[in-house]
Each structure stands twice: as C-alpha cells, then as structure tokens.
C-alpha positions as a Python dict, from the first residue, in 0.01 Angstrom:
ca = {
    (1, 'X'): (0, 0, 0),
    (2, 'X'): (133, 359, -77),
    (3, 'X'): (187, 566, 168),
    (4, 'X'): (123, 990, 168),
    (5, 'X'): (186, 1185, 424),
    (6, 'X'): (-14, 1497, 456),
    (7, 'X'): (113, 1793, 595),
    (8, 'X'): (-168, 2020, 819),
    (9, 'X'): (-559, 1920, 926),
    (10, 'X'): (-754, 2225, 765),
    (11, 'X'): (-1018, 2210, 509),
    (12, 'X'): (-766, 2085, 246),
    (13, 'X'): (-573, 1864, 392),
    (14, 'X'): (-845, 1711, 558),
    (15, 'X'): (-1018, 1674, 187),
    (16, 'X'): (-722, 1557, 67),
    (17, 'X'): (-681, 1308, 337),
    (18, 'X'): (-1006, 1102, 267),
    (19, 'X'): (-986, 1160, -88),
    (20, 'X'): (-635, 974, -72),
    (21, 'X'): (-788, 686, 152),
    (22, 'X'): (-1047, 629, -54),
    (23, 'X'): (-828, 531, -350),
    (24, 'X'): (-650, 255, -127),
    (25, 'X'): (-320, 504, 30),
    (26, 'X'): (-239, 452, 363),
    (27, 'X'): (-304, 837, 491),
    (28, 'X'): (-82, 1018, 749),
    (29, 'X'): (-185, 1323, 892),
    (30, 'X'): (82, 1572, 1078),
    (31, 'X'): (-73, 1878, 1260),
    (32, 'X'): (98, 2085, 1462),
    (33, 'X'): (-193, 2196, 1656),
    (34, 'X'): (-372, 2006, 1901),
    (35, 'X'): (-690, 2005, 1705),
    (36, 'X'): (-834, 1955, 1333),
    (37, 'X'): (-941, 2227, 1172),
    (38, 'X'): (-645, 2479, 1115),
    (39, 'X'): (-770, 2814, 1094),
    (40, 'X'): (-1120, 2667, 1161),
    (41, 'X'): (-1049, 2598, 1503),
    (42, 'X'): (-1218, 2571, 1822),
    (43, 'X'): (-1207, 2749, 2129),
    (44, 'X'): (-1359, 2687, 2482),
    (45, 'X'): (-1396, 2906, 2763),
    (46, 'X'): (-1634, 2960, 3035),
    (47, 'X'): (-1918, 2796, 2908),
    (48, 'X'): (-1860, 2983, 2539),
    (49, 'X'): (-1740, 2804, 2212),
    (50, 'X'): (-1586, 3021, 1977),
    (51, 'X'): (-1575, 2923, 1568),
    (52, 'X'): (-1167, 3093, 1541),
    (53, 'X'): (-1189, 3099, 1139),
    (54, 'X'): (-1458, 3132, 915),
    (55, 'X'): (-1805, 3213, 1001),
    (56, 'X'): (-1995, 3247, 680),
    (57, 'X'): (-2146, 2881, 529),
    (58, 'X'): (-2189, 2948, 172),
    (59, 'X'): (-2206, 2726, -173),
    (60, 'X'): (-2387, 2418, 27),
    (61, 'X'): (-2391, 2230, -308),
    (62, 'X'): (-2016, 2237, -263),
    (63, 'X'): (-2036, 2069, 110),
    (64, 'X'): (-2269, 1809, -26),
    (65, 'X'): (-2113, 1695, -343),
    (66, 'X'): (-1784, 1638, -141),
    (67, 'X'): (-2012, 1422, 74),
    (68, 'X'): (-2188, 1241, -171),
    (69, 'X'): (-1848, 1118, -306),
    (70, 'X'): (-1796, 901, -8),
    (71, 'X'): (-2166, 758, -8),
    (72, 'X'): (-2221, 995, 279),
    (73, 'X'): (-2479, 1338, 321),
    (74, 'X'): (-2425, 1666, 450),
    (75, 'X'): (-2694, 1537, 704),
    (76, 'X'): (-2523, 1241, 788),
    (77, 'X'): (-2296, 1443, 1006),
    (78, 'X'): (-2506, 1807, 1092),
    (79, 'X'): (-2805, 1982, 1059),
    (80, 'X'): (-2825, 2358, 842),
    (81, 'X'): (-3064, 2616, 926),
    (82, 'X'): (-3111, 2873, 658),
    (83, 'X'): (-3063, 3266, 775),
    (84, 'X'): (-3312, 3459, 725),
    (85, 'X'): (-3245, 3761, 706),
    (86, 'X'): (-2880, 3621, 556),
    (87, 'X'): (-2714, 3924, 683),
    (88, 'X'): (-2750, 4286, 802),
    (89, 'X'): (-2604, 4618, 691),
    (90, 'X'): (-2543, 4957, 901),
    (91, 'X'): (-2482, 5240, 680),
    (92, 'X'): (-2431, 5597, 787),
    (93, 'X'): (-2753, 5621, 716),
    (94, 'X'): (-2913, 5329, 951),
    (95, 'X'): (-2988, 4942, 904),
    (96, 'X'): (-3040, 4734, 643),
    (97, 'X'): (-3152, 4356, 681),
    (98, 'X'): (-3061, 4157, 349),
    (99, 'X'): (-3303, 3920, 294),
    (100, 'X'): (-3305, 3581, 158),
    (101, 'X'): (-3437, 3476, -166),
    (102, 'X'): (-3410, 3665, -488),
    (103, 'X'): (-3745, 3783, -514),
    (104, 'X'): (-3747, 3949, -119),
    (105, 'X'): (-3406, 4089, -270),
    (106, 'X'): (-3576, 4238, -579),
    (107, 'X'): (-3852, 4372, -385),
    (108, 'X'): (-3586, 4593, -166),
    (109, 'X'): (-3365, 4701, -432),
    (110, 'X'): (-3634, 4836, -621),
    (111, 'X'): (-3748, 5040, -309),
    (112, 'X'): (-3383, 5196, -297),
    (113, 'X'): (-3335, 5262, -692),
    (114, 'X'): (-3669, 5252, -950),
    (115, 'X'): (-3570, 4965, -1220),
    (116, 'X'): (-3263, 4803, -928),
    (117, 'X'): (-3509, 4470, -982),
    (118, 'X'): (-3503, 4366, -1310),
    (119, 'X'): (-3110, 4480, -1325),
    (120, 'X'): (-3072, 4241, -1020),
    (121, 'X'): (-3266, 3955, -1229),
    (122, 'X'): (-3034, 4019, -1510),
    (123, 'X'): (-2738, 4082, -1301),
    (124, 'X'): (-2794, 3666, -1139),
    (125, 'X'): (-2923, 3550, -1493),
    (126, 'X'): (-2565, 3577, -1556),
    (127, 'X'): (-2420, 3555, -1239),
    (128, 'X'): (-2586, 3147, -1235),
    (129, 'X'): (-2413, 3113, -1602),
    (130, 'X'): (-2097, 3217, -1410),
    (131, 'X'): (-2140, 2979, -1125),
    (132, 'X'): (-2226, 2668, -1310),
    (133, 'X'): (-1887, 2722, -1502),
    (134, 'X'): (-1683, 2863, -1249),
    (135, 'X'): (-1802, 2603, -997),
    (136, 'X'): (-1842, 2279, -1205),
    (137, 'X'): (-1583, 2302, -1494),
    (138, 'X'): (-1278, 2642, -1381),
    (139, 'X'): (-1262, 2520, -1002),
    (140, 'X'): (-1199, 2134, -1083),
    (141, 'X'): (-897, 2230, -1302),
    (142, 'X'): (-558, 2170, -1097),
    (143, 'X'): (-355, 2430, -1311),
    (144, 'X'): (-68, 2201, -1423),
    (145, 'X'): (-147, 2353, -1772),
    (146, 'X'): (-348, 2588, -2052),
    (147, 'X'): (-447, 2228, -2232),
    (148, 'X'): (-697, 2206, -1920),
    (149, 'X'): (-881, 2463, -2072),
    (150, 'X'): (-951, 2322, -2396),
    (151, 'X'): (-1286, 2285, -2352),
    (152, 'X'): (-1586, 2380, -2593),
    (153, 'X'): (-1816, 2519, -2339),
    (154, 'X'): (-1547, 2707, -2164),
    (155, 'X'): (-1436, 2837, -2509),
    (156, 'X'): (-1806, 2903, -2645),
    (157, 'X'): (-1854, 3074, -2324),
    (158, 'X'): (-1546, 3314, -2232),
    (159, 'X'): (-1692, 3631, -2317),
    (160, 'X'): (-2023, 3558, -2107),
    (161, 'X'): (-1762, 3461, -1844),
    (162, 'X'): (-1657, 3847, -1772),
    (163, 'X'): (-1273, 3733, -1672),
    (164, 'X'): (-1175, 4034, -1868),
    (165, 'X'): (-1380, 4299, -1648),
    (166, 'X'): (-1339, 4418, -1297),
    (167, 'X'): (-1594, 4346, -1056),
    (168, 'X'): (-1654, 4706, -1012),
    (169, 'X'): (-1715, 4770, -1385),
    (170, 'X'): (-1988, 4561, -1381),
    (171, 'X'): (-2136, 4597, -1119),
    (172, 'X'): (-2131, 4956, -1240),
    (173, 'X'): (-2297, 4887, -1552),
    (174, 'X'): (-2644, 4719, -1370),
    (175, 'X'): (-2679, 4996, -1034),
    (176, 'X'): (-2613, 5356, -986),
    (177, 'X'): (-2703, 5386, -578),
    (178, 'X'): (-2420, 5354, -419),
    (179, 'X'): (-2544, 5144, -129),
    (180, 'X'): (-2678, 4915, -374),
    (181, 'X'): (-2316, 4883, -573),
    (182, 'X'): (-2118, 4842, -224),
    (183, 'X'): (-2333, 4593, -160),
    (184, 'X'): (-2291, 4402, -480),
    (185, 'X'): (-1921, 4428, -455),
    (186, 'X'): (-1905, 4302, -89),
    (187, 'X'): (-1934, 3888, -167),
    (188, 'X'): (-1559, 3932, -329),
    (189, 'X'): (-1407, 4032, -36),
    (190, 'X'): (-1397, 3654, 10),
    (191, 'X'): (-1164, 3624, -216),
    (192, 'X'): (-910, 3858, -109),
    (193, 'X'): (-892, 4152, -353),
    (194, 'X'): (-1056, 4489, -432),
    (195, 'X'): (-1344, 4475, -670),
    (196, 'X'): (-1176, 4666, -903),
    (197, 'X'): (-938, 4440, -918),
    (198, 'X'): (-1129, 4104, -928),
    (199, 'X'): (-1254, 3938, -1266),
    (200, 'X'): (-1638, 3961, -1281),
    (201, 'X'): (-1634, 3630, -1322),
    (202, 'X'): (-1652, 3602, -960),
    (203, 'X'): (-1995, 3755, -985),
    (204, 'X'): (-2045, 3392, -893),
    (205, 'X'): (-2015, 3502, -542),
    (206, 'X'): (-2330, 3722, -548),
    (207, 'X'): (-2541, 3415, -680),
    (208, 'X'): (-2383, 3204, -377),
    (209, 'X'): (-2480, 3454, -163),
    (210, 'X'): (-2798, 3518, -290),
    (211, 'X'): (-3015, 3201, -416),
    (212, 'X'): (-2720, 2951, -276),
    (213, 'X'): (-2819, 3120, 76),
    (214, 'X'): (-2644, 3187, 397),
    (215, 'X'): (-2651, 2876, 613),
    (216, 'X'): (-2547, 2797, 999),
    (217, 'X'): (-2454, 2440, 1054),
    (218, 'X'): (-2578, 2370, 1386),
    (219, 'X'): (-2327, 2355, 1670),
    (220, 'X'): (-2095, 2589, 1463),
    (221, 'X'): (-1876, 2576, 1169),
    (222, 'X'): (-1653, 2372, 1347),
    (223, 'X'): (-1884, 2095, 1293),
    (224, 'X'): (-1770, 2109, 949),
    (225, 'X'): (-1445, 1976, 1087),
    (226, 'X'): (-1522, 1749, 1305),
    (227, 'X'): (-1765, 1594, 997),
    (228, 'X'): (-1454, 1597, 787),
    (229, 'X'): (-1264, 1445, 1076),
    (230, 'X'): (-1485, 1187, 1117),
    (231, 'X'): (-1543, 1075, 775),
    (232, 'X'): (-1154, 1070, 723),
    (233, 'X'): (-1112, 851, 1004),
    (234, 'X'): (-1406, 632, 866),
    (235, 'X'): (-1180, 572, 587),
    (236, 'X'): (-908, 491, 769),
    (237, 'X'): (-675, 794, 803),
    (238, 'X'): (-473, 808, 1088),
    (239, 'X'): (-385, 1175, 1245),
    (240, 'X'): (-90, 1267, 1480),
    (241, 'X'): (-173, 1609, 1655),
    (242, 'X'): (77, 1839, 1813),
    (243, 'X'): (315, 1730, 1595),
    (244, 'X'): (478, 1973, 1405),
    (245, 'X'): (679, 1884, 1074),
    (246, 'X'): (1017, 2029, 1083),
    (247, 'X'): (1240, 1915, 765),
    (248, 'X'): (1139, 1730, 453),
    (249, 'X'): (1457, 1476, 341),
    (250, 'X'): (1542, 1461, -9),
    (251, 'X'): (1708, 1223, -216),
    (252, 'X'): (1765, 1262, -580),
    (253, 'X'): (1468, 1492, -581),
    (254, 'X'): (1212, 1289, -437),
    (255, 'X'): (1060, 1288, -65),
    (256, 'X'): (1238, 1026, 137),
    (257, 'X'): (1139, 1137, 500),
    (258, 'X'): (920, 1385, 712),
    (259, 'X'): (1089, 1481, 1013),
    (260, 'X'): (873, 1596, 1278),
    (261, 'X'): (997, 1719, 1629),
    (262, 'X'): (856, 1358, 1770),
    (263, 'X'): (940, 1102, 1488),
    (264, 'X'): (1029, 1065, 1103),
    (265, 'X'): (770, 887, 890),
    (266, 'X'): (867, 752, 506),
    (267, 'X'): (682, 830, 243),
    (268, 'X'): (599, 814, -139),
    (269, 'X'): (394, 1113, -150),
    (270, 'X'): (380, 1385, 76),
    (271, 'X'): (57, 1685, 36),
    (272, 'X'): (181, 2003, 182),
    (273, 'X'): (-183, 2139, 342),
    (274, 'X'): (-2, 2402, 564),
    (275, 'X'): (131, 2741, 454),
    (276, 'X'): (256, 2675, 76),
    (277, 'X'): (540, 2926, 139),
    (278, 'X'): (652, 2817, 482),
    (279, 'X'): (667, 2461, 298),
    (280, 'X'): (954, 2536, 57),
    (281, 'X'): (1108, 2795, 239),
    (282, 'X'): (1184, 2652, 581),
    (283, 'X'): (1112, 2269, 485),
    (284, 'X'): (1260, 2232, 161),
    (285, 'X'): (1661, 2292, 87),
    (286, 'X'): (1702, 2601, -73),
    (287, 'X'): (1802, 2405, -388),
    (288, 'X'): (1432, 2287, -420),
    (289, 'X'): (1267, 2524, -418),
    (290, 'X'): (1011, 2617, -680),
    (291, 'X'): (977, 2962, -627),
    (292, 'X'): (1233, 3267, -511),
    (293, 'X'): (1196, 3524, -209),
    (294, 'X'): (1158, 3786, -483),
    (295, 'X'): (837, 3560, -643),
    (296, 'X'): (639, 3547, -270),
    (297, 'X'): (726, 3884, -222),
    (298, 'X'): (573, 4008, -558),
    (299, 'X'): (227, 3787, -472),
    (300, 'X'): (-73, 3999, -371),
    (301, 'X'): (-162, 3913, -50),
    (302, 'X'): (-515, 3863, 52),
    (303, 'X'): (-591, 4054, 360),
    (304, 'X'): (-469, 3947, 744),
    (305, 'X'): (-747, 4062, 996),
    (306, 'X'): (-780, 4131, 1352),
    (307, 'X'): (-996, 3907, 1531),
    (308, 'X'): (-1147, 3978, 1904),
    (309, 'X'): (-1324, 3674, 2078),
    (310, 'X'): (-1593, 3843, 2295),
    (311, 'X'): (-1815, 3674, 2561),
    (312, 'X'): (-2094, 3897, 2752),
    (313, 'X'): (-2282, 3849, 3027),
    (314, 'X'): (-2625, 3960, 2893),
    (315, 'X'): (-2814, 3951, 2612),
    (316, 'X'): (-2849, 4243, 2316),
    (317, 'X'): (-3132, 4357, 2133),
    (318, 'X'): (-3181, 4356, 1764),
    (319, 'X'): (-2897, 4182, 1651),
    (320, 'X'): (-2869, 3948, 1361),
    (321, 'X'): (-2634, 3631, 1361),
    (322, 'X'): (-2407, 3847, 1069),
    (323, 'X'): (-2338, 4212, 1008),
    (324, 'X'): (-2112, 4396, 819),
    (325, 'X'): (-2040, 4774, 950),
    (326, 'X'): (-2052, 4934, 631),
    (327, 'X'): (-2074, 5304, 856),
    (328, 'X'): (-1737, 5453, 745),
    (329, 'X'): (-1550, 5547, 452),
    (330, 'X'): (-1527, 5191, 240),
    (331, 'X'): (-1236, 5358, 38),
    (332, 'X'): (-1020, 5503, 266),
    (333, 'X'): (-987, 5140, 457),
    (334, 'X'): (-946, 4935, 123),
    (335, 'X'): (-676, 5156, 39),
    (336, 'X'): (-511, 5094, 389),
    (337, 'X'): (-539, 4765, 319),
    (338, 'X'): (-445, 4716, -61),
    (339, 'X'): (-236, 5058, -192),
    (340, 'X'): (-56, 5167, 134),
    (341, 'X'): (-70, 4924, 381),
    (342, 'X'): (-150, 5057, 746),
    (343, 'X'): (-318, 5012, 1054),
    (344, 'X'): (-694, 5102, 944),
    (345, 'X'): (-812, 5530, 1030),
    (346, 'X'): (-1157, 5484, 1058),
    (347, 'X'): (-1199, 5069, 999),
    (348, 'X'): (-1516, 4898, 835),
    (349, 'X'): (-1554, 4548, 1054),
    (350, 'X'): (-1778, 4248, 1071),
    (351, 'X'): (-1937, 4096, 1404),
    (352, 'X'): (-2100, 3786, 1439),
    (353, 'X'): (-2333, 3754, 1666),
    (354, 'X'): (-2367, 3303, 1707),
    (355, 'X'): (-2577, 3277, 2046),
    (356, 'X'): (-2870, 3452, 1866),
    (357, 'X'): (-2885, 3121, 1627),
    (358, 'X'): (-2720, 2913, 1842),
    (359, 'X'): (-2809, 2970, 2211),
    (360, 'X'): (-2600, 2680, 2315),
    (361, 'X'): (-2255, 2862, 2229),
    (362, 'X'): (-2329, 3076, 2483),
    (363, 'X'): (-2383, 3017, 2880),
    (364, 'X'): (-2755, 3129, 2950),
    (365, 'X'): (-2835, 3442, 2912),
    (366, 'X'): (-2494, 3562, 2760),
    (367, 'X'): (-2404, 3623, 2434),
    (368, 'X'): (-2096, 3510, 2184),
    (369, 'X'): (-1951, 3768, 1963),
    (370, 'X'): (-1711, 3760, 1671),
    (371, 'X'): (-1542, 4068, 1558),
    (372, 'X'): (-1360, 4096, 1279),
    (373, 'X'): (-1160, 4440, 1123),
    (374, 'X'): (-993, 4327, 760),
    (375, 'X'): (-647, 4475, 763),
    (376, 'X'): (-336, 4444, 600),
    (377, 'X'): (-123, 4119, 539),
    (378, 'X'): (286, 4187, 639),
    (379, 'X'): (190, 4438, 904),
    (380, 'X'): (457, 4450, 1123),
    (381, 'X'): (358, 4643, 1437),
    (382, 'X'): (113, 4379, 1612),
    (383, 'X'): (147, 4468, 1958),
    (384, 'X'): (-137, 4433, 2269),
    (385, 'X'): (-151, 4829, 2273),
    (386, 'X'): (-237, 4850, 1871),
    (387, 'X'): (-559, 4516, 1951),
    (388, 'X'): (-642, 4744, 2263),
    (389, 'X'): (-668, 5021, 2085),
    (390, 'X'): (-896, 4910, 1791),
    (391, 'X'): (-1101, 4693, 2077),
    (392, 'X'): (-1244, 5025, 2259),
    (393, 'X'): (-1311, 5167, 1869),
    (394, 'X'): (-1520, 4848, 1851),
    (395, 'X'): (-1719, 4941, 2165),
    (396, 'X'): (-1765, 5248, 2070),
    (397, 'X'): (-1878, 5209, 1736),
    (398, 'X'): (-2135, 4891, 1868),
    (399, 'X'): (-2270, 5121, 2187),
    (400, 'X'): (-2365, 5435, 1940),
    (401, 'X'): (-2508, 5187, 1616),
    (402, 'X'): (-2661, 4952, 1856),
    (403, 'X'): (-2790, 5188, 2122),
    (404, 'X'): (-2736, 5002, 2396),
    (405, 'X'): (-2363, 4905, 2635),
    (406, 'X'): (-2173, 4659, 2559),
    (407, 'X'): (-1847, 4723, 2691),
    (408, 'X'): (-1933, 4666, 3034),
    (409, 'X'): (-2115, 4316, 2967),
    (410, 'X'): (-1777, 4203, 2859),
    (411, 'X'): (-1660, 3860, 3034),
    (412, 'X'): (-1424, 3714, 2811),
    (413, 'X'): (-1188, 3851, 2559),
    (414, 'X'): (-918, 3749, 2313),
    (415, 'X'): (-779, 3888, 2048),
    (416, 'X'): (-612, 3692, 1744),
    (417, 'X'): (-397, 3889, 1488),
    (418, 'X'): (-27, 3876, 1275),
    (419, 'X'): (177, 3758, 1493),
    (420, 'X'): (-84, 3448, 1619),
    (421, 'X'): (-168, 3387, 1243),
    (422, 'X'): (237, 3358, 1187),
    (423, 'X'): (289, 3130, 1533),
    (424, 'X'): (-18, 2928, 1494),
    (425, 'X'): (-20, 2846, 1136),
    (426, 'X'): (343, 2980, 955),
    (427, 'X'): (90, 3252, 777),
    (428, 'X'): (290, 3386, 516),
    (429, 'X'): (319, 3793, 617),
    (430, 'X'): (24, 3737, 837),
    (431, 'X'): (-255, 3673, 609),
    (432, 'X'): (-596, 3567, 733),
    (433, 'X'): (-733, 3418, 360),
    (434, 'X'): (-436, 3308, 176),
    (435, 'X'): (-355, 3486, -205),
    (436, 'X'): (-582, 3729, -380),
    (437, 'X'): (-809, 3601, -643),
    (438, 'X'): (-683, 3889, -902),
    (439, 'X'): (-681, 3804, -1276),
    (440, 'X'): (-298, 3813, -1259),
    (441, 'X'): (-302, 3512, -957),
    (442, 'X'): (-587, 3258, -1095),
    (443, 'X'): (-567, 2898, -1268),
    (444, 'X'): (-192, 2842, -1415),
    (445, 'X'): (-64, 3152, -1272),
    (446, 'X'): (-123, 3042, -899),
    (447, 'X'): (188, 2847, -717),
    (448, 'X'): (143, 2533, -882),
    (449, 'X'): (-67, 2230, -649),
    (450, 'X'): (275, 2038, -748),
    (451, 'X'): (632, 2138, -686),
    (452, 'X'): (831, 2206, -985),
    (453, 'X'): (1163, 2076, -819),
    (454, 'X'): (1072, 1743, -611),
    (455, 'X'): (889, 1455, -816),
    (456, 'X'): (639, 1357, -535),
    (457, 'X'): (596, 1640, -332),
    (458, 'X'): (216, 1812, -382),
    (459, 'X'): (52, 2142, -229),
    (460, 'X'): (-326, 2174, -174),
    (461, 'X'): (-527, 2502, 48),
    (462, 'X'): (-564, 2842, -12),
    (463, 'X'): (-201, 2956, -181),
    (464, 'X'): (-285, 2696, -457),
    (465, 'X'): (-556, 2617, -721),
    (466, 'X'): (-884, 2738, -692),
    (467, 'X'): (-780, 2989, -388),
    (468, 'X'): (-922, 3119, -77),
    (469, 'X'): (-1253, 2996, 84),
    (470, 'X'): (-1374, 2726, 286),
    (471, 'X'): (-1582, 2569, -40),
    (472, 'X'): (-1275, 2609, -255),
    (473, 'X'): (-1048, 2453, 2),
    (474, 'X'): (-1239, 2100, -1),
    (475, 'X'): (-1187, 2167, -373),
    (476, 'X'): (-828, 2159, -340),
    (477, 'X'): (-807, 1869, -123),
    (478, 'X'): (-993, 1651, -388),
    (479, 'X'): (-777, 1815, -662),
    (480, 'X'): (-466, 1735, -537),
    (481, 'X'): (-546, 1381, -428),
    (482, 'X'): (-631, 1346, -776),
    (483, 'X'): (-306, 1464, -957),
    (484, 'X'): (-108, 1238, -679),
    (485, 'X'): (-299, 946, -834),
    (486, 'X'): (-274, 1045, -1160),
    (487, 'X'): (167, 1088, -1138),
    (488, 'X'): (185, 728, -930),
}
C-alpha cells in the first residue's frame, strides 16, 4: 500500500486526506496543533465556544457533493438552518436587513433605486451562467497547464464569463445607488482583492450569496471539521496532533522522510496542506525550491485581519447572527489595506453575533460575539496596545449603532492577529485568507498544487488552485489527491 503523508488538518488537507484513503493510500496526517481544523479551530472558555476561522457557510452544493463522493450526506454528520435575514447592513444612514431569496431581494432594491429589480434579475441570470462554469468546470482544473482549458463550453462561453472585467465595472454597468453597488461588490471580499481588481467572473459570489443562501450548521462551523474528521477517520486515516513537521529529506529529488519534532515517517507522497510558502522555504533545501523570495514577495496578499473573541454576560437587542459595519469610509480602509498598507483610520468590521442562532454557544443568558476588522497582510507592528486600541473603537462604534452598552457586559476577551496567524499556522506575512483572487493570480498563474523541483511532493489550500474559501479549500483537497494518483 502507498503511503502519503499529509502535511496540516484544515479544510484541504483534511479533503485531501479522505480523498487519498479512498483510493487505497495509507493516509498520514501531521498537525501541529492540538486540534483539526487549522484556521477553523475551536475554542472553549467559560461555558462559550468560539468558531476561530470562518463564520460564513456558503455554496452548500459544494459541502454536499464532497459528501456524496464518499456515499455519505451533508446530514449524515449536521443539521443547516437557513438565515433569514442572511445578513445585516449599518450604513451611515441606519440598518439594512438583506433578505433571503431573490425575489425578497428584488422587492428591496427596487425600493432603494426605481428599475434596481429587473437589473438584479439580469445581473444573477448571468451571475448562475458564471457559477455553473466557475463552480463545475474552472474550479476542478488543478492548473498544471493551458491544455486544461480546452474545452468547448469554456471556449463558447469566455466572453459571457466576464474574466476580462473588474468586478466594479460591472457591477457599475447594472446599479447607480451607491449602497446598492457596495453591496454588490461586498461577496468578493472573500476572495481577497478589491473589486476593481477582481474578474467579474466572480460575480459567482453574489449568486452564492444570494439564491445559494447563507446557512449555519448547527453547533458551529466547526462541525464542518469534526464531519470531515470523522469521515476521514471512517476511511481509515490516521492523524498525529501536536506534531509539528520540521524538515522534509530529499534524495535525488524525491521525498524520502518527514521529520517531525517527535518522529520521522517515510513516504511516497507527501501533500503540503499548511502554509505553501513556509513549505519550501523553511522545509525544503534552498536548492528545491520552486519559487524565489523575490516571487512570494511580488504575490498579492489577501488581507490578514484582527480578530477579538468576545463573551458577555447579557443579552443584546436587535442583533442578527451576521453584520457587516458598512458606517465609514469603504475607500479610505481598502486603500489601507491594498495601496498603502496601514493600521486602518476609521476601519469597516464584521461581528457575528452566534448565540442569537445558536443559544448553546453561549452560557444562559450571555451572548458570543465575533469581531472581525480586515487589515493588512505583512503588518509589522502587532502589539497588545495596537488590539487594545482598535477593541475600545469596537465598543464604541457597537454602543452608538446599537444603542445600547456593551463594553461593560464584557466577560471574556481574546484577540487573534499577525503575529498568532504567523505562530499558529506559519501565515505567510500574516494573512488571514491566503492569495488574492486577481486576474494576474488565478488557474496556471497560482503556485502550482505540485512542486516544480521534487517529483512527489504536492501542495493543496488556499495559496494553490482554486484559492481562498472554505468551499474552494475541499476543492483543493480533492484536486490534489487526484493529480497524486494520476503521477503514481
């Protein structure tokens, strides 16, 4: 039996894992945390459990076809309940609660801009064209070359694919309120990159958003990982947590050994799922390399973010389980971000609000909050004084929009930035979401899902083909398994 060893237990490698059992490998997991999951991990405190990663379940045809491939459901392993209303919005101006469904959708851009509904009808008439591609045919090809594209549908259809035209263009071309073009342009920050700078194509994002639906798995997204765990296992995978993977041996340009700081394992195959550049850089002999300093220091970076963990003692009023604190100058922070990298002026954030779906995350009468301010990757300057500062601009910004204290309800607080992304997972410069999906980093022009230097070495996760997301990352997993079956 062949053996692979797979390198980190996040959404890809965890993919890749089963994927790899199923086709008869003997699978060995190495994490060097004590938990599956990677950036989707888990934390307990006081009677609150805290989803550490991603907190939006989108594309649930993507969750279910990777279960279906195993003979298993989605609902084999947990239970969805469908948001409704999928998210909120606070402008400047006051609230907005985004519906779900197209036609609730239509009925409220229409009562923001006269003729907004049928441009919205037209605007995910194209955007499903867009996702049946992008998700069934572009997103299943592993990048090793342009002859993957050969393909008479994907050649019939590459003007109706909008790869050539920013997001913003045309988004542009279908709505003229700006409220209503902010929030058509919000789905891509997914994917790492301004919409300006992001191939329509991913237009595909607003027809996740908006007739896939925003889901909650009950329990958390962390029972996304503990289903993946558990169906790996089924198929026989074994894991070895709190093990971290310290040198990969070479001999004449293949894999030999894995050296971890407990014990070294042979293998034929080994999937790198952690960090892609920590892989070759600190793993890897210089000599084997398949990419320079200067080439990770030219890649656009999606963003890092900083993260606060907040438990409170009492409940709030009129919050939603998502919303996105639209109240300040979108520009000014993307540039901060993207042109001139800096600790955000006046920051847009996120907060996620679990215990209002999920009372059980919560002790009784408390609530669970996730906040979340998009910043720069590479920032250097991480300190507890910077995460204390932007903390009390949270609570500030929550007490006037929400009407109501917060700050003193607090009972538990962490914070989770650079410098934890770098310790806890080798983040390249810090990022939260891996490399921007700009025309310039997609397909054949990401770091390729197989090194270029060592025969049986393979990469899978968010650096690699299709990129950044929690869908796209079981994507990868089954990818790569596949082109390690294929070159064996």
């Amino acid at each position: 039996m062949p053996h692979v060893i797979i390198i980190g237990a996040g959404f890809a490698g965890l993919s890749a894992a089963s994927f790899m059992a199923k086709a008869g490998w003997k699978v060995t997991v190495l994490e060097k945390n004590d938990q599956p999951g990677g950036r989707a991990r888990q934390w307990k405190t006081d009677g609150f459990t805290f989803d550490m990663g991603p907190s939006w379940y989108w594309m649930p045809d993507v969750f279910e076809r990777f279960f279906n491939q195993f003979g298993k459901s989605v609902s084999d392993y947990y239970e969805l309940d469908r948001l409704d209303p999928s998210y909120q919005v606070v402008w400047p101006t006051g609230k907005m609660d985004i519906p779900a469904g197209l036609p609730a959708l239509k009925d409220l851009f229409e009562s923001i801009e006269p003729g907004a509904a049928n441009a919205l009808q037209q605007f995910m008439d194209e955007a499903s064209y867009k996702y049946k591609v992008g998700m069934h045919k572009l997103v299943h090809k592993p990048g090793q070359s342009l002859t993957e594209f050969i393909d008479w549908d994907l050649m019939r259809g590459v003007f109706k694919l909008d790869v050539f035209t920013s997001m913003r263009a045309h988004v542009h071309k279908f709505f003229k309120d700006p409220q209503l073009r902010l929030l058509m342009e919000f789905p891509v920050i997914f994917l790492g990159a301004m919409a300006e700078n992001t191939p329509a194509l991913y237009s595909l994002m607003n027809y996740a958003d908006v007739v896939g639906g925003t889901w909650y798995p009950r329990g958390g997204m962390y029972s996304i990982v503990n289903a993946m765990y558990q169906l790996a296992q089924e198929q026989g995978v074994e894991f070895h947590f709190n093990e971290e993977v310290k040198e990969i041996t070479l001999q004449h340009s293949r894999v030999t050994a894995v050296n971890t700081d407990k014990a070294t394992y042979i293998a034929d195959a080994v999937i790198g799922g952690a960090d892609y550049h920590h892989i070759e850089t600190q793993l890897l002999p210089a000599s084997h390399r398949s990419y320079s300093d200067a080439y990770w220091d030219s890649r656009v970076m999606a963003p890092s973010c900083l993260l606060y963990f907040v438990g409170l003692n009492r409940k709030l009023s009129n919050i939603h389980h998502h919303t996105l604190f639209f109240d300040t100058p979108f520009e000014s922070h993307a540039k901060e971000i993207y042109q001139d990298p800096a600790w955000p002026t006046d920051p847009l954030f996120y907060m996620s609000a679990v215990s209002v779906t999920d009372p059980g995350s919560a002790p009784p009468g408390c609530e669970n909050l996730f906040l979340l301010i998009p910043v720069a990757a590479g920032l250097k300057d991480d300190s507890p004084e910077i995460r204390e500062h932007y903390f009390n601009v949270l609570m500030d910004r929550l007490e006037k929009k929400l009407g109501q204290p917060v700050r003193d309800a607090v009972i538990v607080k962490r914070s989770f930035a650079h410098r934890d992304f770098e310790q806890d997972y080798h983040s390249f410069k810090g990022n939260a979401y891996g490399l921007a999906n700009t025309l310039k980093q997609t397909a054949i022009l990401k770091p390729s899902c197989r090194s270029k230097k060592v025969n049986n070495l393979f990469y899978t996760g968010q650096l690699t083909v299709p990129g950044p997301g929690v869908p796209p990352s079981l994507i990868s997993g089954e990818l790569v398994a596949k082109e390690v079956i294929r070159n064996f």
